[in-house]
C-alpha positions in Angstrom: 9.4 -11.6 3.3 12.1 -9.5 1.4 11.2 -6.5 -0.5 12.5 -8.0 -3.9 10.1 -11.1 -3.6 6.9 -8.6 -2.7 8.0 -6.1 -5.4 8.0 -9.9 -7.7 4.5 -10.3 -6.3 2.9 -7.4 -7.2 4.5 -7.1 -10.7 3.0 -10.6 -11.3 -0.6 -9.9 -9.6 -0.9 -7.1 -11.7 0.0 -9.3 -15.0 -2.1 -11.8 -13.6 -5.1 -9.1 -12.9 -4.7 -7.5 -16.5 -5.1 -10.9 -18.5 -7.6 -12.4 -16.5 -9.9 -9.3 -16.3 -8.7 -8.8 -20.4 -9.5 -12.5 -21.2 -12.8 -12.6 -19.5 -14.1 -9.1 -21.2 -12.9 -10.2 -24.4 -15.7 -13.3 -24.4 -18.2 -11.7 -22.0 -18.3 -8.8 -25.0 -18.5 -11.2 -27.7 -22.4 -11.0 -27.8 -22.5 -7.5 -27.3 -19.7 -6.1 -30.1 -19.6 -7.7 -32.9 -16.5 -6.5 -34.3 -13.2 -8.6 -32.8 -11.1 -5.2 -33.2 -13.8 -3.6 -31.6 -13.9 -5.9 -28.6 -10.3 -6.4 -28.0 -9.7 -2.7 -27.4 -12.8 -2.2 -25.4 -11.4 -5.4 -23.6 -7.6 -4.4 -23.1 -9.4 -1.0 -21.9 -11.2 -2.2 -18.8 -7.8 -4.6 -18.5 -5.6 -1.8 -18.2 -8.0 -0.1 -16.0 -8.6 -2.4 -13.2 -4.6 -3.7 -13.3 -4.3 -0.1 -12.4 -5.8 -0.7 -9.7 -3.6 -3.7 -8.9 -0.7 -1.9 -9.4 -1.5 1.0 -7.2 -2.2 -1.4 -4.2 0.7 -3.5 -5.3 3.3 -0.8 -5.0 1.8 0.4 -1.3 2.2 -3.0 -0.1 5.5 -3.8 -1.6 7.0 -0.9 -0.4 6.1 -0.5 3.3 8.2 -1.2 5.9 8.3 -4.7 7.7 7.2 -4.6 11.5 10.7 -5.3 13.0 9.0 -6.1 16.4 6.1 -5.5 17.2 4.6 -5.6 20.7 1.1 -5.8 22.4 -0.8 -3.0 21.8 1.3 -1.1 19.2 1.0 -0.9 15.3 4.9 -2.3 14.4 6.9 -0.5 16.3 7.9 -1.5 19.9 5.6 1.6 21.2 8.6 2.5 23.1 9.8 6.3 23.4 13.6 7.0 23.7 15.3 10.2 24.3 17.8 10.7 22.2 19.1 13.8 22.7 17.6 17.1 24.6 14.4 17.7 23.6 14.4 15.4 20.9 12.1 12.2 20.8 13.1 8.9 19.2 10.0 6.4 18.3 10.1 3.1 17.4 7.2 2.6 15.3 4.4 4.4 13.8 3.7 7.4 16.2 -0.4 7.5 16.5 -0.4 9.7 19.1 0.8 13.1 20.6 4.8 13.1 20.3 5.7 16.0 22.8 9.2 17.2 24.5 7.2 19.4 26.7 7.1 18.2 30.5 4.1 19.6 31.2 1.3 19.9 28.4 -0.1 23.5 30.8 3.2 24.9 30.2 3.2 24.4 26.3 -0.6 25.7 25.8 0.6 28.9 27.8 3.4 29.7 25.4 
């Protein structure tokens, strides 16, 4: 999935979000407010609100990183380390645990 067609995606849910949740305060309110001024801002209120909301998730999802290949056992990256040059660690993938260039982990903790 490219990243224009996501960032599409969660432009639209959060249109989508906004006039449904707008749309069904507007008549849920109805018997409550009597004004129609009065509702309609309550009611584009809670829209704007909860397509926040939308948004927000929206924009995390449409801008993470694809998984270019993901293996058994590892969170989108190959899980593979590579040195790439001395002392120096190259991960594929989200690192989840200790990333160290030490040899020994004694030798670190006495430094």
């Amino acid at each position: 999935m490219s990243q224009l067609f996501r960032w599409c995606s969660a432009g639209l849910v959060t249109v989508t979000v906004f006039g449904a949740v707008t749309g069904i305060c507007v008549l849920s309110l109805r018997p409550m407010v009597h004004s129609g001024a009065d509702r309609w801002v309550i009611a584009s209120a809670l829209g704007v609100a909860v397509a926040a909301l939308a948004a927000t998730w929206g924009a995390s999802w449409a801008a993470r990183d694809r998984p270019q290949d993901a293996g058994p056992g590892s969170s989108g990256g190959s899980g593979r380390s590579v040195q790439a040059a001395s002392g120096g660690i190259a991960i594929g993938g989200d690192n989840l645990g200790i990333a160290s260039t030490s040899r020994n982990t004694q030798e670190a903790e006495d430094q």
